[in-house]
Phi, psi and omega in degrees: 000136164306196205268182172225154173210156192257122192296124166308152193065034169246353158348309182259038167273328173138190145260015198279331190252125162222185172213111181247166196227111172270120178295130188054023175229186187197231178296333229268316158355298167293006143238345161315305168275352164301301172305309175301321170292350190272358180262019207260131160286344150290022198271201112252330184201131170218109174210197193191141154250145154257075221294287206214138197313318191301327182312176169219052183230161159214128176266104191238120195229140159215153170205158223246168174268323179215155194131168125295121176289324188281323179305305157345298191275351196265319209278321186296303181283345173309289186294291176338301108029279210284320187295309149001287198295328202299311180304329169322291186305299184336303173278333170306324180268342179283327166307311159278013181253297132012254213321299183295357184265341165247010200039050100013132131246189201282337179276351182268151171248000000 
């Protein structure tokens, strides 16, 4: 993952609202974590833009009822984070359940 950076001038919303900009990602980030925070009940607004195809930047703003917004964003990647892995393992053991049902090994493709 590219850098993160906090859009100037969103300050004088507080902290429950931020927009924050991410570098070198685009959707396929950007919509994984929208969903997951948009399912946070304090959440109030969770969405992303990609301002333009050539950018490689995506702009993901939330705001919260209560809260921290960076606390949010931290708890989204996190949990994101964990569904990731489950699927990795998920398919990783379906692979090998695959494998052993055919005598398979692990090195032929």
């Amino acid at each position: 993952m590219g850098r993160l950076a906090e859009l100037v001038g969103d300050q004088m919303y507080g902290e429950k609202s931020r927009t924050f900009i991410f570098s070198e990602e685009g959707h396929t980030l950007g919509n994984a974590l929208q969903f997951i925070i948009s399912q946070y009940p304090d959440v109030e607004f969770c969405g992303y833009t990609v301002p333009h195809p050539a950018e490689t930047k995506m702009h993901f703003r939330i705001q919260t009822k209560k809260g921290r917004a960076t606390d949010v964003l931290k708890r989204g990647l996190q949990d994101l984070e964990k569904v990731c892995d489950h699927t990795l393992e998920t398919f990783n053991e379906a692979c090998k359940e695959y494998r052993n049902t055919k005598n398979l090994s692990a090195d032929s493709t």
